[in-house]
C-alpha positions in Angstrom: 0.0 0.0 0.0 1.3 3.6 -0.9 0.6 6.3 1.3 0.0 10.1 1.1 2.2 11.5 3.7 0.2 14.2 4.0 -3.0 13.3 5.0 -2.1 9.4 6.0 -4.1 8.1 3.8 -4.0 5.0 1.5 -3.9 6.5 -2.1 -2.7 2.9 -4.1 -2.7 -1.2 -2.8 -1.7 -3.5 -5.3 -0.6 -6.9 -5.0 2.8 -8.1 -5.9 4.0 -11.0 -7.4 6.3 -12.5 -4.2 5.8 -15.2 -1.6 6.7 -12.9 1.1 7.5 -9.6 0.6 11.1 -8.7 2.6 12.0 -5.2 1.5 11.0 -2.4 -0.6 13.5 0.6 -2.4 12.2 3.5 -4.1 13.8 5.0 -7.3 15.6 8.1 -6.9 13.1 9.8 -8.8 10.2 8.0 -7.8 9.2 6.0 -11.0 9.7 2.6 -10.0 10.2 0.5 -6.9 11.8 -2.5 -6.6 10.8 -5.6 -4.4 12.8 -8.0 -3.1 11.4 -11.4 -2.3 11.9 -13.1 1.0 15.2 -14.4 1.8 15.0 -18.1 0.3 13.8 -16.9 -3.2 16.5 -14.9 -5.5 13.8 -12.7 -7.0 13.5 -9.2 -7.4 10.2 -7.4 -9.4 10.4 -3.8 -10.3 6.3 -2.3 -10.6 5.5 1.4 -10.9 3.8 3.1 -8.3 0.3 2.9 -9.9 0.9 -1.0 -9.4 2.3 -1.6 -12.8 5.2 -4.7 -13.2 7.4 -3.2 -15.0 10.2 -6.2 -14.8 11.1 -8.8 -13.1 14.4 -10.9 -12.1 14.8 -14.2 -10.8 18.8 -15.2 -11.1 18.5 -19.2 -10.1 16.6 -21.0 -7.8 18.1 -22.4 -4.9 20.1 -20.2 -4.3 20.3 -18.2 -0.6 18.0 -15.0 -1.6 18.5 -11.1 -2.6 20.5 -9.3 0.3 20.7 -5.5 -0.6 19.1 -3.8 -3.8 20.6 -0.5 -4.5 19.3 2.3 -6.8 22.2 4.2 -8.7 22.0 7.5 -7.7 20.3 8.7 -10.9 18.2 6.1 -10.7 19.4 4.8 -14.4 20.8 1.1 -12.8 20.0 -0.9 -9.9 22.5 -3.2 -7.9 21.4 -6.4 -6.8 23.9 -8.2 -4.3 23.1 -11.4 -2.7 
């Protein structure tokens, strides 16, 4: 769910395409935010905030899970360590 800081209300829920949800990171510039799946699944799903998937990444299975996600500070790559 997105929220309006201003008022504290809900202005977008969308569902996203992860078993669990373990963190979130927000585009420098606000266009996209990336979602990292829980900590057993190497999967990462980029959506736009309207709820949008923009892209999706899923390096191998089996593997021990996304740690960090970094946006570049223009907002033009993304880092995914793990």
């Amino acid at each position: 769910t997105v929220f309006s800081v201003a008022t504290w209300e809900p202005i977008k829920h969308f569902a996203v395409s992860t078993v669990d949800l373990a963190s979130l990171h927000w585009s420098p510039d606000g266009s996209a935010i990336a979602i990292c799946d829980h900590a057993l699944d190497y999967k990462l799903v980029v959506y736009s905030p309207d709820g949008k998937q923009v892209a999706d990444y899923v390096a191998y299975e089996n593997g021990m899970g996304i740690r960090s996600a970094s946006w570049s500070p223009s907002g033009q790559m993304l880092a995914v360590g793990s």
